[in-house]
Each structure stands twice: as structure tokens, then as C-alpha cells.
C-alpha positions as CSV (number, residue, x, y, z in Angstrom):
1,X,16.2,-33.4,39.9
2,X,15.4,-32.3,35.9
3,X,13.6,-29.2,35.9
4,X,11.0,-28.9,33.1
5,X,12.2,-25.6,31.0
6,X,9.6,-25.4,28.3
7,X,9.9,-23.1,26.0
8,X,6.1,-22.0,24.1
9,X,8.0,-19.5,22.0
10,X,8.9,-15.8,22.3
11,X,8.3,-12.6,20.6
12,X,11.8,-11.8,19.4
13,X,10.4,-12.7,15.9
14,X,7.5,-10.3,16.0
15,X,6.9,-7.0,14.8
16,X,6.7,-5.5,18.5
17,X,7.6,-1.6,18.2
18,X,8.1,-1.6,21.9
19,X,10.0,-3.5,24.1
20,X,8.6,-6.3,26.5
21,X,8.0,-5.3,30.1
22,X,6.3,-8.3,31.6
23,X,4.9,-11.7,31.4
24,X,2.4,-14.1,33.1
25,X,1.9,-17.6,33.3
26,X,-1.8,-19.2,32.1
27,X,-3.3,-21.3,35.1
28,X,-2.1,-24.8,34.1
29,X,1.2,-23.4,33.4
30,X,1.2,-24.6,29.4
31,X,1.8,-21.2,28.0
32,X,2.4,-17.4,28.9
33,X,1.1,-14.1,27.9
34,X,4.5,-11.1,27.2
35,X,3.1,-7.7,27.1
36,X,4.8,-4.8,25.5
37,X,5.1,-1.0,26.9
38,X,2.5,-0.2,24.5
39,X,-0.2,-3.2,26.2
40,X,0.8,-5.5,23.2
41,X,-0.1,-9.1,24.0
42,X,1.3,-12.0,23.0
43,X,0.3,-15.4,24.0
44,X,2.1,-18.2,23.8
45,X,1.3,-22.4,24.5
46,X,-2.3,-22.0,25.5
47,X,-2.4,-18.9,26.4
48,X,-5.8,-17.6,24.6
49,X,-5.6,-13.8,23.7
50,X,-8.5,-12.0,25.5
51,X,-7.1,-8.5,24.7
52,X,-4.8,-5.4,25.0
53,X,-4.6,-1.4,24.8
54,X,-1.9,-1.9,22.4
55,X,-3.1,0.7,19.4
56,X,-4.7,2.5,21.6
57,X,-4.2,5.9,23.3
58,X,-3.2,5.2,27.1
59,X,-2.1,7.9,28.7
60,X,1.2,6.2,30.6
61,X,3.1,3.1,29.6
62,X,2.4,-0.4,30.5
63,X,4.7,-2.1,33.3
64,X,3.3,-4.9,34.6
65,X,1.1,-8.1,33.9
66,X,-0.8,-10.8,36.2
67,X,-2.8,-13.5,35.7
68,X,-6.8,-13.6,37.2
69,X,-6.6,-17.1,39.0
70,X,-10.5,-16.9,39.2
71,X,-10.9,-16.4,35.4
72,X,-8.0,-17.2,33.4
73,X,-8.1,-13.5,32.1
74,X,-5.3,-11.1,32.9
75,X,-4.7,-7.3,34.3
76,X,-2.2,-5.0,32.9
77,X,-0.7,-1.9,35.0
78,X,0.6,1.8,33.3
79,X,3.0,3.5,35.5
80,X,0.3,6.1,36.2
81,X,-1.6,3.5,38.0
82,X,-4.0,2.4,35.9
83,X,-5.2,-0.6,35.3
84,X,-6.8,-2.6,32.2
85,X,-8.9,-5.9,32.9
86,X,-9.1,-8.6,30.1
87,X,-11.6,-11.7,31.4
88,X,-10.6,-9.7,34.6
89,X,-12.6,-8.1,37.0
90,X,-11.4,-4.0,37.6
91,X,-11.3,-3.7,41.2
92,X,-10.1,-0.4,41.3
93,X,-6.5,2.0,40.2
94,X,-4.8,4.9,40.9
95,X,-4.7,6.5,37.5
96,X,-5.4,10.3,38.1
97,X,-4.6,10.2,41.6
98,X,-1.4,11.1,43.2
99,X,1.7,8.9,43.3
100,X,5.0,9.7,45.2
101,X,6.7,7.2,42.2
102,X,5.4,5.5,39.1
103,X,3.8,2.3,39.6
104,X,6.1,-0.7,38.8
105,X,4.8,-4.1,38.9
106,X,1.4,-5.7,39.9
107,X,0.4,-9.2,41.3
108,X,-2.9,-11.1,42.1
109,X,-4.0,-12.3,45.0
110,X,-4.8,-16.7,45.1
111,X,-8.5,-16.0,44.8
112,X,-8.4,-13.9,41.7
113,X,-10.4,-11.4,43.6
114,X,-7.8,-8.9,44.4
115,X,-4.7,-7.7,43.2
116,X,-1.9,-5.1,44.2
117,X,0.1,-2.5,42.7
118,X,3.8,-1.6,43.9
119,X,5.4,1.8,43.4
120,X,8.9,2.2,42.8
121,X,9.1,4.5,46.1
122,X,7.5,1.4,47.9
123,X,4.1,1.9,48.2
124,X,1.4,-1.2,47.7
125,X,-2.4,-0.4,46.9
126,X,-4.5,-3.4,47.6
127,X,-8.1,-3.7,45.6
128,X,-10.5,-5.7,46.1
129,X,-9.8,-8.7,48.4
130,X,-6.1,-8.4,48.8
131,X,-5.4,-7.6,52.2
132,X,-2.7,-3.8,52.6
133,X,-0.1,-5.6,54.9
134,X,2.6,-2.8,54.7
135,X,4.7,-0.8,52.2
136,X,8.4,-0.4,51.9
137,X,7.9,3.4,53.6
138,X,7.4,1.1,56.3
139,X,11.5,-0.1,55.7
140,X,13.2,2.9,55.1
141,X,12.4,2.4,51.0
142,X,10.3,5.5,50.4
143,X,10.4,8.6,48.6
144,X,14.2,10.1,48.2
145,X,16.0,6.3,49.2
146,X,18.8,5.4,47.2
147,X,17.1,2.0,46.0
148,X,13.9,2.2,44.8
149,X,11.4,-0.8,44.9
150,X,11.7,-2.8,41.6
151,X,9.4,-6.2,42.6
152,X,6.4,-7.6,44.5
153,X,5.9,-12.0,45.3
154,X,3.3,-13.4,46.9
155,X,3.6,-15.7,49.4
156,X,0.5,-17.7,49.3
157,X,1.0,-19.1,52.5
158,X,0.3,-16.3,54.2
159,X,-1.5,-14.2,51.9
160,X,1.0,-11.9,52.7
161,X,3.8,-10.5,50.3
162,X,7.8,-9.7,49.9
163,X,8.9,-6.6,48.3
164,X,12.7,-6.0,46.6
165,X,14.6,-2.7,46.4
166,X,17.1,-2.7,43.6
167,X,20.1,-2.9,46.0
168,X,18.9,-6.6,47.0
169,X,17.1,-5.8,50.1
170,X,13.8,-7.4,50.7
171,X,10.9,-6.3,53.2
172,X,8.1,-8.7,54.3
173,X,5.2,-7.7,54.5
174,X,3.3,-10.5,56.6
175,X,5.3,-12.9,54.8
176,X,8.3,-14.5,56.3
177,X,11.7,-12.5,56.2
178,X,13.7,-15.2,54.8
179,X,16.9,-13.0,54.0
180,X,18.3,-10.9,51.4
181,X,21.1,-10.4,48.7
């Protein structure tokens, strides 16, 4: 089975003065933003640029990226929590509200109407229409475990989602446990 590996370009070549954290895929899957610590965007294929906070003052670094299904825009997620909208509805954050561990990665739901955020102690904060269907506190991942969280999937069959400590282990959280490393 050949396995289409397109390539829409990268930003090795650019004048990025921070290194890329994340990356999202545009609807139709013919291009792909990369976004820098800093918010830098760079869009790639047909990926149209609708934005970033890179230049500007933001008050934690930039860790994560996801695409608005609904819209075709994109969110980007700081470490504090925060969270910037571009042709994307803001459904909510936790900047400036307490966090057991920074913020690490964020993902939308199908409908484009709701989106998480995933801590690196495990916790999940749903906004909008994505449904809070468990953390990895829940697992044994929280504050003070030796593996911290480092990823969040979807499963869009349930609506539910899978979370992965660094030592391999994945939790799901009304998603299927299909294993781990």
C-alpha cells in the first residue's frame, strides 16, 4: 500500500529565532501550519496565514497548535494556559488561573466547537463543546509521577480521547484502551 508523504515545505530555511513546537494540518489535508515558541506561523501548501502573537508580548511560551474544523482557522496554547484564536472561536483558558503543571498540548474537538488543553501533570480542561471525560490524575499520572503527560489524540469515534505519559503508558479517557509501549 504506497502511502502519500507529501512534503509542502518546511521552515528550516526561515529566519525563525525560536524553535518549532507544533504543527496542524489544514482541513483538506494540502498543507500545514508550524508554529514557533514565540506564536510564529508558517503555512505551508494551502495553508492561508490568518495570524500569530509572534512579535508580540505573551506572557508564557507557545506549545501547542490545532486546527478549527468549523472554520479552517487555528488555536494556539502558551504553557500558562492561554489561548489565542485565529478564524477561531475563544471558548475559554486557564491563563491566570492556577495549574499543578504547564500546559502541553491542545486538540479540537470534530465540530470545531470545542477544544481541550492537557497539562503535563495530566490534567484536561474542556471548553466549549468538548465533553471532560477524565484526566491522567485519574491513572496515577498526576502531580509528583515520574512520567509526566506529553500528548493528547482524539478518537473521533467516541468523542472521547487517549492521553501519553513520556514512559509510553497511555490512559483512555472514553476512548478504547488499545495498549501501550
Amino acid at each position: 500500500m504506497a502511502v502519500d508523504t507529501r512534503s509542502f515545505g518546511s521552515a528550516s530555511g526561515l529566519p525563525a529565532s525560536d524553535p518549532v513546537v507544533a504543527m496542524a494540518p489544514t482541513r483538506d489535508g494540502l498543507g500545514y501550519w508550524l508554529v514557533a515558541v514565540d506564536g510564529a506561523v508558517f503555512p505551508f501548501g494551502d495553508a492561508p496565514f490568518l495570524g500569530s502573537t509572534g512579535g508580540q508580548a505573551v506572557t508564557a511560551p507557545i506549545v501547542g497548535m490545532a486546527l478549527d474544523p468549523a472554520t479552517g482557522g487555528y488555536w494556539l496554547v502558551a504553557n500558562d494556559g492561554g489561548v489565542f484564536g485565529f478564524n477561531a472561536p475563544f471558548l475559554g483558558s486557564r491563563a491566570g488561573q492556577p495549574l499543578n503543571g504547564p500546559v502541553i498540548g491542545v486538540i479540537s474537538a470534530s465540530d470545531g466547537l470545542g477544544y481541550w488543553l492537557v497539562a503535563d501533570d495530566g490534567g484536561v480542561f474542556a471548553f466549549g463543546d468538548a465533553v471532560f471525560a477524565g484526566s491522567g490524575s485519574n491513572f496515577g499520572s498526576g502531580p509528583g509521577s515520574a512520567a509526566p503527560t506529553v500528548g493528547i489524540a482524539m478518537d473521533r469515534a467516541t468523542g472521547g480521547y487517549w492521553l501519553v505519559a513520556s514512559d509510553g503508558r497511555v490512559f483512555a479517557c472514553s476512548a478504547p484502551f488499545l495498549g501501550w509501549a
